[in-house]
N, C-alpha and C positions, 0 to 999 in steps of 0.2 A: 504494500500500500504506500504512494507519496505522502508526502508529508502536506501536500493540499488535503488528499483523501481522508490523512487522519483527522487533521484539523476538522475538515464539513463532519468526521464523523461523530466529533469530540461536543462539537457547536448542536446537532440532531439528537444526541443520547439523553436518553430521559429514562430516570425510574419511577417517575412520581407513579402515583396512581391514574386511574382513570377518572376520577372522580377532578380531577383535577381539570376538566372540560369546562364543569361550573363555572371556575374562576377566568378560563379561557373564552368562553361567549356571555358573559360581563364585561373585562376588563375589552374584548374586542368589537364587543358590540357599542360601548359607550365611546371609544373612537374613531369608530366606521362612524356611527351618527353626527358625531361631535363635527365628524372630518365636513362630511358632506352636509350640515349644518351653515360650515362659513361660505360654500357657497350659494347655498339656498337663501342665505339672510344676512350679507356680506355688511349691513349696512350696523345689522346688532350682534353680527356674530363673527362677521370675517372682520375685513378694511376696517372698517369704522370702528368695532369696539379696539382691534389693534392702535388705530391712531387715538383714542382717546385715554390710552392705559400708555400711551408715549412712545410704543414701540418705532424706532426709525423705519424709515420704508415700508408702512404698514402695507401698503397695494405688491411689495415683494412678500413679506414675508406672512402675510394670511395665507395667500393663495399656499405658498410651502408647506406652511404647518398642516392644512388644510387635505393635500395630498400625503405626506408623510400620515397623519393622524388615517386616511382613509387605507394608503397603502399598508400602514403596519396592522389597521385592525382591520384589515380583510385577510393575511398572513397570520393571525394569530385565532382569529377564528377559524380559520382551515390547521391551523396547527401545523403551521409550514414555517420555518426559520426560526423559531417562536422567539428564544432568547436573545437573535440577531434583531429581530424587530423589537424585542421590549428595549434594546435601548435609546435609540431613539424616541421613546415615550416617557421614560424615566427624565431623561433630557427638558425634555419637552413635560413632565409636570411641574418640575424644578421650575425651570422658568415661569411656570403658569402661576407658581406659590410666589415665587419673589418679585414677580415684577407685580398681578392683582393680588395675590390676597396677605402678604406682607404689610403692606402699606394700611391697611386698615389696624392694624397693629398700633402704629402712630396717629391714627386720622387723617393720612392722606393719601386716601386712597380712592381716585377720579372715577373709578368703575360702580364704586358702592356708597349709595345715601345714608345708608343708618349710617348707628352712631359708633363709634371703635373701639376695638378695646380687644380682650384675652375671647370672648366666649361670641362676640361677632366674627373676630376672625377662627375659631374653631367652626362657626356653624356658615361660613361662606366658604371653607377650604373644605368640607366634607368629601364633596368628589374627586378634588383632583389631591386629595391626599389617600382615599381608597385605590385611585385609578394609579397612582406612586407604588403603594404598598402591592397595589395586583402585580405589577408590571415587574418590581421587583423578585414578587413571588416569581414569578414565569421566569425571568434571567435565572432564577439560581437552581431551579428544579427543572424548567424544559418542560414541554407540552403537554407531556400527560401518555398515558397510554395509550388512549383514545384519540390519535394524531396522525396527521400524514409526515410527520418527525417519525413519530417509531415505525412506522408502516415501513418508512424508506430504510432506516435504521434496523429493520431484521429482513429487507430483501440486502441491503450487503452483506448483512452474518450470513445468508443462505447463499449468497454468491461466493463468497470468500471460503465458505464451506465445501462448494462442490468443488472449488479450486485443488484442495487441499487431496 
């Protein structure tokens, strides 16, 4: 096996269980919508909420996140790269937490009306710190059983088998 071979095998290996799909059409389903959200409502959801939270080149980089956010959770809902796409999502909560729901922490934060503090900002960061915590689950466990990761992942034990 190359050392590319190992590595894609290393990147597809998963022992979680299967049970672990749960967490995979959650975590893939709230950024397939999310994704195709900015551009269905670009005005409250793409461009516009980007340029209003200060983000530079909002009309570059909604549209980006936009795709990423749609391409990784269509890849993780089919359980194909899984880990490869949770990180760019991880990326991408990070950023969602410190540029909006940070700021409400101090009160300035242009996205959200109420008032700031310790328990606004826990109850406006609920998703994208669940959707953090998913995404990191999926990096460190891998798909699930129930995946086209391990499907592909015991057709090369069964290839490399009859090698042998």
């Amino acid at each position: 096996m190359t050392q590319l071979g190992s590595w894609q095998a290393k990147l597809a290996t998963t022992s979680a269980p299967a049970s672990t799909i749960l967490i995979r059409f959650y975590v893939g389903a709230v950024f397939l919508f999310e994704g195709i959200q900015k551009f269905l409502y670009p005005d409250d959801l793409g461009t516009g909420r980007f340029d209003k939270a200060g983000i530079p080149a909002p009309g570059f980089f909604a549209p980006l996140d936009g795709v990423f956010e749609i391409a990784c959770g269509a890849l993780i809902l089919a359980g194909l790269a899984v880990r490869l796409a949770a990180v760019p999502m991880i990326v991408n909560m990070i950023g969602a937490l410190l540029i909006t729901k940070l700021p409400i922490l101090w009160g300035d934060a242009p996205l959200f009306d109420g008032e700031s503090g310790w328990w606004d900002f826990v109850h406006e960061s609920r998703t994208d710190l669940a959707q953090l915590c998913g995404s990191l689950f999926l990096l460190l466990v891998g798909a699930g059983a129930w995946s086209l990761d391990a499907r592909l992942a015991q057709q090369r034990q069964l290839e490399a088998a009859s090698r042998c």
